[in-house]
C-alpha positions in Angstrom: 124.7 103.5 93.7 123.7 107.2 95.1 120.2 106.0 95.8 121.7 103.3 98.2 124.6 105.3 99.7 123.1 106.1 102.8 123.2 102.6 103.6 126.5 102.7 103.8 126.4 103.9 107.5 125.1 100.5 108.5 128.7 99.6 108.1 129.4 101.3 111.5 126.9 99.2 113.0 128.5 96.5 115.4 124.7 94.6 116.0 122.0 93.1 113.5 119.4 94.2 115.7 120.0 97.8 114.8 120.2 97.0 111.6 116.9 95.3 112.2 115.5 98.4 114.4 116.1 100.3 111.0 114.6 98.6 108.4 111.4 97.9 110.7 111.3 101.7 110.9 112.0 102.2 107.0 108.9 100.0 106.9 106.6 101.6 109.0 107.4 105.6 107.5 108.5 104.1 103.7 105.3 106.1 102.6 105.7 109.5 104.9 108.6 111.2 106.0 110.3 109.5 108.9 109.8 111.0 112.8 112.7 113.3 113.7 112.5 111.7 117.0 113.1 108.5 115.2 115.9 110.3 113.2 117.6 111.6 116.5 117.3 108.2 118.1 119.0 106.2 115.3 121.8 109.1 114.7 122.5 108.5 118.8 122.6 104.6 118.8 124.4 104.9 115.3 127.0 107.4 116.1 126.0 109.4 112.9 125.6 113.3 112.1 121.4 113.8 112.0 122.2 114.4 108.4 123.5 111.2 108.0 120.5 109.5 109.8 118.0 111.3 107.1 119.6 110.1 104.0 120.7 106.6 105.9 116.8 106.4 106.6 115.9 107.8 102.7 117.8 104.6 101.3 116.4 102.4 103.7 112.6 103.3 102.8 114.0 103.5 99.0 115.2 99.9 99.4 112.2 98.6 101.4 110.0 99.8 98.5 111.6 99.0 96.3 111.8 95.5 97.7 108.1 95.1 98.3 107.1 96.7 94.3 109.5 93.4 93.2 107.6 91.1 95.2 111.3 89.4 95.8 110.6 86.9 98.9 113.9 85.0 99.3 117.5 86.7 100.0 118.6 85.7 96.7 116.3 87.7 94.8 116.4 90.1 97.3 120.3 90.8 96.4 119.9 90.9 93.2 117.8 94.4 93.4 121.8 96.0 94.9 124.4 97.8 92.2 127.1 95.3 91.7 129.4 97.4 93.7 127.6 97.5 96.4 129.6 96.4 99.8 129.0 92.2 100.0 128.9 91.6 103.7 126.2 94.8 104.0 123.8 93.4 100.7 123.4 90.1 102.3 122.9 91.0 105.7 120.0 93.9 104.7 118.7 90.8 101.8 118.8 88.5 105.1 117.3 90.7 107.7 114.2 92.0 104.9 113.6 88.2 103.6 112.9 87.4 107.5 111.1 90.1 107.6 108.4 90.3 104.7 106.2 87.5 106.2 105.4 89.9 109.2 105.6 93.2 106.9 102.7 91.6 104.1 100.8 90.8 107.0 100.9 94.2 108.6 100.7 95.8 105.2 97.5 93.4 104.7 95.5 94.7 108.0 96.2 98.7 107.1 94.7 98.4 103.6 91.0 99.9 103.5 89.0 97.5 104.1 85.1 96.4 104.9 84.4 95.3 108.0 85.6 91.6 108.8 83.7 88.8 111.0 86.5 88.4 114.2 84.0 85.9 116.0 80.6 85.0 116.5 78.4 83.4 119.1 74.9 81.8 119.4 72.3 80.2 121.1 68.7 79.5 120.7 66.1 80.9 122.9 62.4 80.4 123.5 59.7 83.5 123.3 57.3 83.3 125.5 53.9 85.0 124.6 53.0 87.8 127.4 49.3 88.0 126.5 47.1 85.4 127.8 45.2 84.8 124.4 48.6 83.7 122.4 50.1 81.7 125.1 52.8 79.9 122.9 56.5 79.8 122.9 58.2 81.0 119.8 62.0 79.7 119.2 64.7 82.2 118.2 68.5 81.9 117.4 70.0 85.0 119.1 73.9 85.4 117.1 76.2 87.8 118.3 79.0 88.8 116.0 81.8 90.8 116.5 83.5 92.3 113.9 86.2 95.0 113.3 85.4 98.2 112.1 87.1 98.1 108.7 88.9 100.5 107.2 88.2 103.6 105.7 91.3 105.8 106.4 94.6 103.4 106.7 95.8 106.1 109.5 92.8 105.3 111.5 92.4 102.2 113.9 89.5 100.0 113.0 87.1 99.8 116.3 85.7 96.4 116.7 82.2 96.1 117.2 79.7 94.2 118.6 76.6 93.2 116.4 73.6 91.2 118.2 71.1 90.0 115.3 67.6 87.5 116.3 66.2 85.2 113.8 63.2 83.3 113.4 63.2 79.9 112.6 61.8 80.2 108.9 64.6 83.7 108.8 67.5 81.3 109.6 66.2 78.5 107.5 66.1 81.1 104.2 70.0 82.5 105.4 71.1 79.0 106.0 69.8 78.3 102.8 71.6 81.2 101.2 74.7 80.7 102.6 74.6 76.8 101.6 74.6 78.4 97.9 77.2 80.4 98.6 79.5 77.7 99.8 78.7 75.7 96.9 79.4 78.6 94.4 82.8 79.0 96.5 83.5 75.5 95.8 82.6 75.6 92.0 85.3 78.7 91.8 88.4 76.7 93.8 88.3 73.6 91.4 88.3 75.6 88.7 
């Protein structure tokens, strides 16, 4: 129960949206220490000693953690992860408020993972070289494909910078990476029925 005990301020709270502003902050800091601006903030809408708001804030990344290493989705499982005398009304609100919330928190936790780089959109269109000398006087088709793609990650900290990638084939160059990618698809295939 001691690891949990900070919770227990959440008992002072009069709205679910504070609770709610909390546990989206134990989230974001669970794996650095949490902002003292954040700290002060919570210990003013809380009407807690700054103290308080450190160890309430300690649980709450303790919990979230330890939520997320479970892999427990629903609020069920969720509440089973409490001591057994921990306060009733509080468990299933925090087991309701994190259930809602782990859609949202895998998918944030999924875009700050390093990363390589991943196709956002792409773009084409094909185009006809015309020949500048007047010996080869011919008109060469191209597939111009502009791809933009996000920087990947190499530091989770960092913001991944999308880019812009403009790449010309030939006609025999796209046939050989159509070709390629055709056996890539079917490889893909081959591995899902499996």
């Amino acid at each position: 129960m001691a690891q949990w005990s900070g919770l227990s301020c959440l008992l002072r709270v009069s709205s679910k949206e504070a609770v709610q502003n909390v546990l989206r902050e134990a989230f974001s800091h669970r794996n650095e220490s949490v902002p003292d601006v954040i700290l002060a903030s919570a210990a003013k809408n809380i009407q807690i000693e700054p103290l308080e708001a450190k160890e309430l804030f300690s649980s709450a990344c303790l919990l979230v953690s330890s939520v997320l290493q479970s892999g427990a989705l629903d609020k069920e499982s969720i509440e089973t992860l409490f001591p057994d005398d921990f306060h009733n009304d509080l468990k299933g609100l925090l087991s309701e408020i994190i259930a809602e919330s782990m859609c949202d928190w895998k998918r944030h936790a999924m875009t700050q993972q390093v990363s390589l780089p991943r196709l956002e959109s792409f773009d084409w269109r094909v185009d006809v070289k015309i020949s500048s000398t007047a010996a080869a006087r011919m008109a060469v088709p191209t597939c111009l494909l502009q791809m933009k793609v996000d920087g990947g990650r190499e530091d989770r900290r960092r913001v991944p910078v999308a880019q812009t990638v403009s790449v010309e084939f030939s006609p025999e160059t796209l046939h050989t990476m159509l070709d390629g990618l055709g056996k890539i698809r079917d490889q893909l295939a081959s591995v899902a029925t499996k």
